[in-house]
C-alpha positions in Angstrom: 100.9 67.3 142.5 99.4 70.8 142.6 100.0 73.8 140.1 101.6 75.4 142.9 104.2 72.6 144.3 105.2 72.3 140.7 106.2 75.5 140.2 108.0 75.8 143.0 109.8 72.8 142.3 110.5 74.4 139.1 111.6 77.3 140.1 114.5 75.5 143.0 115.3 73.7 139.8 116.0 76.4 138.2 118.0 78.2 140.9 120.0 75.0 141.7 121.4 74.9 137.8 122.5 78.7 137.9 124.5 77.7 141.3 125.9 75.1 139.1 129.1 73.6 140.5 131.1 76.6 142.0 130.3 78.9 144.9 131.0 83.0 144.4 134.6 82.5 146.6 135.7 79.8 143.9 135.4 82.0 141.4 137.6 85.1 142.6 140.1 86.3 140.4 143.5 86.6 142.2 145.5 88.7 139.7 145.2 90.3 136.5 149.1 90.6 135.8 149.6 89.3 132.1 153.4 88.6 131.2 152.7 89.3 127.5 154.5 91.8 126.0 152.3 95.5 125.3 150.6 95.1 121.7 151.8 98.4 119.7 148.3 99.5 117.5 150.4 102.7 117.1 154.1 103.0 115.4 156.0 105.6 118.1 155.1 108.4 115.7 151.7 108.0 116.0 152.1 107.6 119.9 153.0 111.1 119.6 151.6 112.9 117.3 148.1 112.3 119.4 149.8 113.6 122.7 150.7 116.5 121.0 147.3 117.2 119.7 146.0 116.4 122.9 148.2 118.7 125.0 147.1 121.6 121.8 143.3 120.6 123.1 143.9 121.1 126.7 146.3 124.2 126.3 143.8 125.9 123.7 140.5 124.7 123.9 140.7 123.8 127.5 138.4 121.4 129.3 135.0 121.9 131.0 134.7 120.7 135.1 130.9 120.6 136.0 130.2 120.8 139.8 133.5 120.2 141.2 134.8 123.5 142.7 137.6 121.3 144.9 139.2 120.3 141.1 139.2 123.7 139.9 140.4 124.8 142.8 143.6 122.2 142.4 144.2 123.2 138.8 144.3 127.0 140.2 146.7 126.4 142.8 149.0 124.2 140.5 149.1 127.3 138.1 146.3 125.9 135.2 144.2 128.8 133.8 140.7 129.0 135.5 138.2 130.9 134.2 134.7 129.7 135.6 134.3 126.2 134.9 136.8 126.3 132.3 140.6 124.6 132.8 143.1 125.5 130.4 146.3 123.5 131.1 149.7 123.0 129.5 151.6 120.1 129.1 154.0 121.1 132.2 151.7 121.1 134.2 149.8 118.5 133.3 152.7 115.8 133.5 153.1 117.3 137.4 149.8 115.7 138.0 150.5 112.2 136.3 153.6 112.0 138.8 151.3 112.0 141.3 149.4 109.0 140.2 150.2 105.8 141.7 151.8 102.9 140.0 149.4 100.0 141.5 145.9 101.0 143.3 143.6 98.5 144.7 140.1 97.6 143.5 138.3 97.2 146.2 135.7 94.4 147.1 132.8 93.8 148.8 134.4 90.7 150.2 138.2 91.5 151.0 139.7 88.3 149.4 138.5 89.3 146.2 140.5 93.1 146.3 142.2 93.9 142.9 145.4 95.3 143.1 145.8 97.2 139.4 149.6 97.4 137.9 152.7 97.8 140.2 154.6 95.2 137.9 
């Protein structure tokens, strides 16, 4: 046997074990729901007292939106303080925008049997 033939058997060797038993459909993950109750890192005290020094953050130091003039634009309209690039936002209106967020999205695949769909329990 040549040099050559026997690295190219090598080589199909090779690909054949990372194939192993299972093609890429076989291994699609149909749902990431989990029935386990949330873990709590934080007592509810400590919940809040980082939302509060959040909403301080965004109210007083504001946030900074590089090259995205249709998001400043949105803040402005939804009465957020717009200076520039600079977003200053209070907690009202901040909480408008997270009712807008959807309770489930999808994930999307390459191959549509192996689309995500993301909370909606």
């Amino acid at each position: 046997m040549s040099d050559r033939e026997s690295r190219s058997r090598r080589r199909e060797e090779r690909r054949s074990s990372r194939r192993g038993s299972s093609q890429p459909g076989d291994r699609a993950v149909k749902s990431l729901v989990t029935h386990l109750p949330p873990s709590e890192v934080l007592h509810e005290e400590g919940v809040e007292m980082i939302h509060q020094a959040s909403m301080r953050l965004l109210k007083e130091t504001g946030m900074l939106i590089i090259d995205y003039p249709p998001a400043l634009e949105t803040f402005r309209q939804n009465g957020a303080k717009v200076e520039g690039e600079m977003v200053w936002i209070d907690e009202e209106t901040l909480l408008h925008f997270v009712k807008q967020a959807p309770a489930a999205f999808g994930q999307l695949a390459r191959n549509p049997a192996n689309t995500l769909t993301i909370g909606g329990r």
